[in-house]
C-alpha positions as CSV (number, residue, x, y, z in Angstrom):
1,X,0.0,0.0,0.0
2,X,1.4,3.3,-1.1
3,X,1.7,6.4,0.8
4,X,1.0,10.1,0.7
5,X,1.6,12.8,2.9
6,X,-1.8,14.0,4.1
7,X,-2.1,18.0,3.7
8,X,1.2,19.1,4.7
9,X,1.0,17.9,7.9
10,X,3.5,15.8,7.8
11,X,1.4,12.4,8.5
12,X,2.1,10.0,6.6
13,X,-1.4,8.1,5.4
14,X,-1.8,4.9,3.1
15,X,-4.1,5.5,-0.4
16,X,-6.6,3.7,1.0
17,X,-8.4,4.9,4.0
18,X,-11.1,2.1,5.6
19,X,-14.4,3.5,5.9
20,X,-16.6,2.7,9.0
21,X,-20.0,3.7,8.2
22,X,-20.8,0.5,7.2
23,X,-19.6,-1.0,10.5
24,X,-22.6,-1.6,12.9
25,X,-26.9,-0.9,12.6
26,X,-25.7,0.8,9.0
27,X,-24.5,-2.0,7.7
28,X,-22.2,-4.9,9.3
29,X,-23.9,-5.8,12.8
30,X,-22.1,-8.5,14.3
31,X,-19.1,-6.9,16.0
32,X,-16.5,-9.7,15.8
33,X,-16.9,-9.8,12.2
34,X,-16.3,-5.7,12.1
35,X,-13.2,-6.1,13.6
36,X,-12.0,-9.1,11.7
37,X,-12.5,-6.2,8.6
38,X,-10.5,-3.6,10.3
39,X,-7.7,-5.9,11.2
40,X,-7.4,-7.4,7.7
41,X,-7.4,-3.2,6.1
42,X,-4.6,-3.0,8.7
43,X,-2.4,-6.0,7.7
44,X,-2.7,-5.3,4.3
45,X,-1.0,-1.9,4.8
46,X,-4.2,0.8,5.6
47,X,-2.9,2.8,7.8
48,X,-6.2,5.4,7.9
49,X,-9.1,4.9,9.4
50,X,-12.2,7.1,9.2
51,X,-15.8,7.1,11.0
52,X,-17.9,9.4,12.4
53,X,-19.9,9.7,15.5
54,X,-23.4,9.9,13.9
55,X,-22.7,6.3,12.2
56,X,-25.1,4.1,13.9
57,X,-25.5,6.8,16.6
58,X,-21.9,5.9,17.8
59,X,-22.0,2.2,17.5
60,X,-19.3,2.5,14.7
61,X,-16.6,4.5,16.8
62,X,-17.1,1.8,19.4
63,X,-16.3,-0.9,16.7
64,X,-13.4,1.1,15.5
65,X,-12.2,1.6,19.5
66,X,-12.2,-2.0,19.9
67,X,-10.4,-3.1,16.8
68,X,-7.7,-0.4,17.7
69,X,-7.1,-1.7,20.8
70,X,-3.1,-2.7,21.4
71,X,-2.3,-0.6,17.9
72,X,-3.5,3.0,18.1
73,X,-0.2,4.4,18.1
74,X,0.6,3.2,14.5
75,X,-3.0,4.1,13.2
76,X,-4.2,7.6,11.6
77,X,-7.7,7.9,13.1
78,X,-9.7,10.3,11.6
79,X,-13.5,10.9,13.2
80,X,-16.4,14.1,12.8
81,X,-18.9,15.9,14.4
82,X,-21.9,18.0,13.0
83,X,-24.9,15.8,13.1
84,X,-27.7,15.2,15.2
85,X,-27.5,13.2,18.3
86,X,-29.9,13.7,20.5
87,X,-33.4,15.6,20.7
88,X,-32.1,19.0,21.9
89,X,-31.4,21.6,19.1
90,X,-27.5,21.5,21.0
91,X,-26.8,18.2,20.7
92,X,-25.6,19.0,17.2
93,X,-24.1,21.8,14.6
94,X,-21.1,23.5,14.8
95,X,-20.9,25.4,17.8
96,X,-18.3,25.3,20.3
97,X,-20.9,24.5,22.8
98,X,-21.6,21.6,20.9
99,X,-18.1,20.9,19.8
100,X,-16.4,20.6,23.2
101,X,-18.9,17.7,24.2
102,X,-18.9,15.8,20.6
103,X,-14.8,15.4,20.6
104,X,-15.3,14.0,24.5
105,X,-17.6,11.8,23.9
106,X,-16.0,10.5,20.4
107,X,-12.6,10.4,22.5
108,X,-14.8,7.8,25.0
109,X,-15.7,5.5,22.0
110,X,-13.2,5.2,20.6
111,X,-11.0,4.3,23.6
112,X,-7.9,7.0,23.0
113,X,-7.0,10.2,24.4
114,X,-6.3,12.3,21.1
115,X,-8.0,11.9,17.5
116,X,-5.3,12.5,14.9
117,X,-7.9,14.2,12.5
118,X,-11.0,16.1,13.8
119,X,-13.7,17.0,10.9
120,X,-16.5,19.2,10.5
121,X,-19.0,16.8,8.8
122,X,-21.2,19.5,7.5
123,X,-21.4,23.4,6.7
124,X,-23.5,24.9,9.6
125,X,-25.0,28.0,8.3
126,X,-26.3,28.9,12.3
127,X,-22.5,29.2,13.6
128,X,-19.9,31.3,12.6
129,X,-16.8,29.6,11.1
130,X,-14.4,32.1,13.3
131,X,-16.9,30.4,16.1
132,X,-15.9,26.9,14.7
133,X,-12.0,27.2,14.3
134,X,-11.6,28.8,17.4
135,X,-13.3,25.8,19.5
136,X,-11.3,23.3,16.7
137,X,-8.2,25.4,17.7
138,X,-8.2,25.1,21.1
139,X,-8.5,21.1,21.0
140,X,-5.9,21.1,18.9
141,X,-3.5,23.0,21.8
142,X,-4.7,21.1,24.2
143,X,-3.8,17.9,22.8
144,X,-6.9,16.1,21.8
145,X,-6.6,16.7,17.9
146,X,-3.6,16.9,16.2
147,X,-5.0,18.5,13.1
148,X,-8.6,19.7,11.5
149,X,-10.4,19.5,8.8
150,X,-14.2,20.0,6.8
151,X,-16.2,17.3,4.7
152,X,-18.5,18.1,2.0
153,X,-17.9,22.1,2.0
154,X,-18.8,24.0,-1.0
155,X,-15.3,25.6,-2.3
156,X,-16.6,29.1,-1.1
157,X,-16.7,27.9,1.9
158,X,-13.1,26.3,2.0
159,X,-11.9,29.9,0.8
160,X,-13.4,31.6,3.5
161,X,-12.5,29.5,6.3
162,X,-8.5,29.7,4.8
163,X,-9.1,33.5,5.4
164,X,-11.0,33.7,8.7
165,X,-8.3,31.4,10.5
166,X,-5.6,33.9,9.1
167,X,-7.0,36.7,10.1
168,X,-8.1,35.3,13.7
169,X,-5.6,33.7,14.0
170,X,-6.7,29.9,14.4
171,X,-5.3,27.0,12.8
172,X,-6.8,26.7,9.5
173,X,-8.4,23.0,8.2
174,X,-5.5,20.9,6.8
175,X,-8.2,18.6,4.8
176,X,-11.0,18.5,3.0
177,X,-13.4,14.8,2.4
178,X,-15.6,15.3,-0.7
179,X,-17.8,13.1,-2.3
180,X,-15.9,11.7,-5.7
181,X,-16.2,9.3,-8.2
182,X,-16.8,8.7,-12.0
183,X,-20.5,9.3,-11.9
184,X,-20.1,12.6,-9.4
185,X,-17.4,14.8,-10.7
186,X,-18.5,17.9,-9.4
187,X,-15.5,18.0,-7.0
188,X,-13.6,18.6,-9.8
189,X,-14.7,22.3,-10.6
190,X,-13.9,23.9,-7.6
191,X,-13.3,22.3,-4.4
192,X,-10.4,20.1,-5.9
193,X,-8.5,23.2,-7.1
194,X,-9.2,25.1,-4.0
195,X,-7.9,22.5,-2.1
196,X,-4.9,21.9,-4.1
197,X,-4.3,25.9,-3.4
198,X,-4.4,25.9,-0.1
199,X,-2.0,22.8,0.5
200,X,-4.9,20.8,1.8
201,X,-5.1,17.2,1.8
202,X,-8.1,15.4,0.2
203,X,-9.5,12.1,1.3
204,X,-12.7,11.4,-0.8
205,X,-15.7,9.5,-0.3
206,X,-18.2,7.4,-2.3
207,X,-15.9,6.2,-5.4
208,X,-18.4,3.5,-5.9
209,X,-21.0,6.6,-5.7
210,X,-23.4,4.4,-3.8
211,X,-23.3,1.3,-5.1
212,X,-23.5,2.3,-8.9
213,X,-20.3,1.4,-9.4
214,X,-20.0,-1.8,-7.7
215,X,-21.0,-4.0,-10.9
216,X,-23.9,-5.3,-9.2
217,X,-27.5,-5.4,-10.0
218,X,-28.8,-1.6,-9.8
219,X,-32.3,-2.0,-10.1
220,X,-34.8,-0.4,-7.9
221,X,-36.5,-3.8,-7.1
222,X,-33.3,-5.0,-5.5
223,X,-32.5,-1.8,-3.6
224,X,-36.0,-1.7,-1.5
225,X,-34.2,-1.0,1.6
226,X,-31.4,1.2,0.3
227,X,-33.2,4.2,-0.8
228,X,-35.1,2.9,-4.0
229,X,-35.8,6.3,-5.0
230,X,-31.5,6.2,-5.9
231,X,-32.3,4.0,-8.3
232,X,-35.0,4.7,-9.5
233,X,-34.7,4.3,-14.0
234,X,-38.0,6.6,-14.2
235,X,-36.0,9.7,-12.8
236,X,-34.0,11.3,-15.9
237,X,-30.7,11.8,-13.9
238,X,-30.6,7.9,-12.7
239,X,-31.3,7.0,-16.1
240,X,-28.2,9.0,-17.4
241,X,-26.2,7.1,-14.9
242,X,-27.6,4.2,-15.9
243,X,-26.1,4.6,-19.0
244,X,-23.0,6.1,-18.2
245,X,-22.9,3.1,-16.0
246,X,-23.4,0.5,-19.2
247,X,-20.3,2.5,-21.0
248,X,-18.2,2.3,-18.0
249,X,-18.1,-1.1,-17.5
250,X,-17.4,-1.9,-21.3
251,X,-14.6,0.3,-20.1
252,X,-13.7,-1.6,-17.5
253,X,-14.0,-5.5,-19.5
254,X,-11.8,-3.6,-22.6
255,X,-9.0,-2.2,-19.8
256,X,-8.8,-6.1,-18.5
257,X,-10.1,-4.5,-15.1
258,X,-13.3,-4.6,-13.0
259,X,-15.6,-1.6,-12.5
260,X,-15.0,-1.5,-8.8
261,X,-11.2,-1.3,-9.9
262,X,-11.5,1.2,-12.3
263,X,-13.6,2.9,-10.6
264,X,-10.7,3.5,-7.1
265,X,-8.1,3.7,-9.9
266,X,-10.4,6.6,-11.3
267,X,-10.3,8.7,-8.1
268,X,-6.6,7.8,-7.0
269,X,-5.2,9.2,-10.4
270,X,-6.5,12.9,-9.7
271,X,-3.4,14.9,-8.5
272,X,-5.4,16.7,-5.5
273,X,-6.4,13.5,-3.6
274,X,-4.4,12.1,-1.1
275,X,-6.4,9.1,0.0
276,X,-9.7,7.1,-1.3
277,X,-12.2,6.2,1.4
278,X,-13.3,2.7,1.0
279,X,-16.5,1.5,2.8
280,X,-16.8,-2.1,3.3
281,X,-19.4,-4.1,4.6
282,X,-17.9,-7.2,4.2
283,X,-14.8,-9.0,4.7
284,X,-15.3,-10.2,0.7
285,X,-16.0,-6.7,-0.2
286,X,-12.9,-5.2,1.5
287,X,-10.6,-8.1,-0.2
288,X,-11.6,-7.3,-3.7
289,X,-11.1,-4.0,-2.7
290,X,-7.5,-4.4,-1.7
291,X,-7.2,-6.4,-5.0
292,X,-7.3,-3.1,-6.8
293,X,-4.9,-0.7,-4.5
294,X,-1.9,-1.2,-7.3
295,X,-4.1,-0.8,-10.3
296,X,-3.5,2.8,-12.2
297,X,-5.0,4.2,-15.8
298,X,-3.3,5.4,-18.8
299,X,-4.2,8.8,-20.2
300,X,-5.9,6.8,-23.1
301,X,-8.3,5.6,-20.2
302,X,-8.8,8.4,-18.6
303,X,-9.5,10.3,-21.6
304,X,-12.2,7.8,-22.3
305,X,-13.6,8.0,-19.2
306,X,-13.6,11.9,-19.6
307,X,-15.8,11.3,-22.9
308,X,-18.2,9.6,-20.8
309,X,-18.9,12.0,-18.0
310,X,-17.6,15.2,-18.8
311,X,-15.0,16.6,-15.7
312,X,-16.8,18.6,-13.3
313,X,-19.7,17.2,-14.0
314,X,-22.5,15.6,-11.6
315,X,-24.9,13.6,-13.5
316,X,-27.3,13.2,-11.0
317,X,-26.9,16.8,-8.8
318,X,-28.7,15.2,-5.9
319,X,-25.2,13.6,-5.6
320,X,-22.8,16.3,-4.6
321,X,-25.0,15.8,-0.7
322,X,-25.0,19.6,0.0
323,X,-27.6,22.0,-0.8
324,X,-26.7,25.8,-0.2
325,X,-29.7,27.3,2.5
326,X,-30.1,29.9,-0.4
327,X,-31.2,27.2,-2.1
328,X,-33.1,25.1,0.4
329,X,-34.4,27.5,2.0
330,X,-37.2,29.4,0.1
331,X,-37.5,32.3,2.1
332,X,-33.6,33.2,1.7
333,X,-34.3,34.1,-1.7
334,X,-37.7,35.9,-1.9
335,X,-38.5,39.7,-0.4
């Protein structure tokens, strides 16, 4: 497993980064078997593992603790905050009020005393960022983070908390986790290049953008419990990746590769990123997985793939998983 230095900070992070959304209620439920996945990532060189504590309401940071136990020290553990857990309006957001309890209770699942990258899972448009990187900041210098960083932020939003830390003078976000992949290349038009700016480091998420990618059955019928509405033919944009989907894997047969291969090598090739998240639910999943970590594409590849989905391009929008309150919020943009 190759390395890469994650955002100038020095740490030095595998290509790969193991996923744990998938460990626990969202996905894998019997414990031993999640660890058994998070031991094999390790032995076959994953150093990085990221999770978050709204993953089955904190079930998967207690999987994570409990595989890490006896080997912390040589593990990057990434975890975030932002999401709802609990009925009060404060048990969530962005606020430091809300921020110095998530990273303590976060720091009690997972069974360690520091988190090695701390991540704002979400834009909060109620809290001020100099509000957010001040609180981040200050758990940095105390010891319980060693660096900070945003997922799925806008590239405005990147730009402007670059400037507010400089001119506050907090410690500014060293990474950035965007959703990526061959079917969802918005990434590409502005929050890749901002990041790539700013020295920040880039882990991605969703390469197989939600199971499109996987080579498996995608019809609605046999998603029922994973969001059917996702794949859905009858909606326009799922029928475009339908058959972006169809020309991809052609791709894929005439390249000697699978899709789920192409589709890593896909991400990994982009000068910006620094790691790909992988999200496994099996122990079969994350093997054929590993089987593509050496795998990279030729320009005549990527150039193919580029004349399949344009770069920059999102072919179902729903996909980039943000929605600006000007947008989603009616009254924002009436008098």
């Amino acid at each position: 497993m190759q390395r890469r230095i994650l955002g100038g900070t020095g740490i030095s992070v595998s290509e790969y980064a193991l996923g744990a959304m998938m460990l626990g209620a969202w996905g894998n439920t019997d414990h031993d078997d999640c660890v058994r996945i998070v031991h094999r990532a390790l032995d076959a060189g994953i150093n990085f593992v990221d999770t978050a504590d709204v993953y089955a309401a904190g079930e998967s940071e207690e999987i994570v603790g409990k595989a890490l136990k006896g080997r912390r020290e040589d593990i990057v553990l990434a975890t975030k905050f932002f999401n709802s857990m609990g009925p009060d309006a404060n048990h969530g957001g962005n606020s430091r009020r809300w921020i110095i309890r998530a990273v303590e209770d976060s720091l009690r699942r997972l069974g360690t005393d520091y988190l090695d990258l701390y991540q704002v899972h979400r834009p909060d448009p109620a809290t001020d960022l100099d509000e957010t990187l001040s609180a981040l900041s200050d758990l940095v210098r105390s010891g319980k983070v060693r660096a900070i960083g945003t997922s799925t932020f806008p590239a405005e939003q990147l730009v402007e908390a670059q400037w507010t830390a400089e001119r506050r003078g907090h410690l500014r976000f060293r990474t950035e986790q965007p959703p990526y992949s061959m079917l969802a290349r918005g990434a590409e038009r502005g929050v890749l290049p901002t990041a790539q700016r700013y020295g920040m480091g880039v882990l991605t998420w969703g390469p197989l953008s939600a199971g499109w990618l996987s080579g498996r059955d995608l019809s609605a019928s046999s998603r029922a419990g994973l969001e059917s509405q996702k794949f859905d033919l009858s909606v326009p944009e799922n029928a475009r990746k339908a058959e972006a989907v169809a020309a991809l894997s052609k791709l894929a047969a005439e390249a000697g590769l699978t899709l789920p291969h192409l589709a890593t090598a896909f991400v990994r090739s982009h000068p910006a990123v620094t790691s790909v998240i992988i999200g496994p639910r099996t122990l079969d999943q994350l093997d054929n997985m590993l089987e593509g970590s050496e795998v990279t594409l030729g320009a005549d590849v990527l150039d193919r793939i580029d004349a399949i989905v344009p770069p920059g391009t999102d072919l179902n929008p729903a996909d980039s998983y943000y929605l600006p309150p000007a947008l989603a919020d009616a009254s924002l943009r009436r008098r």
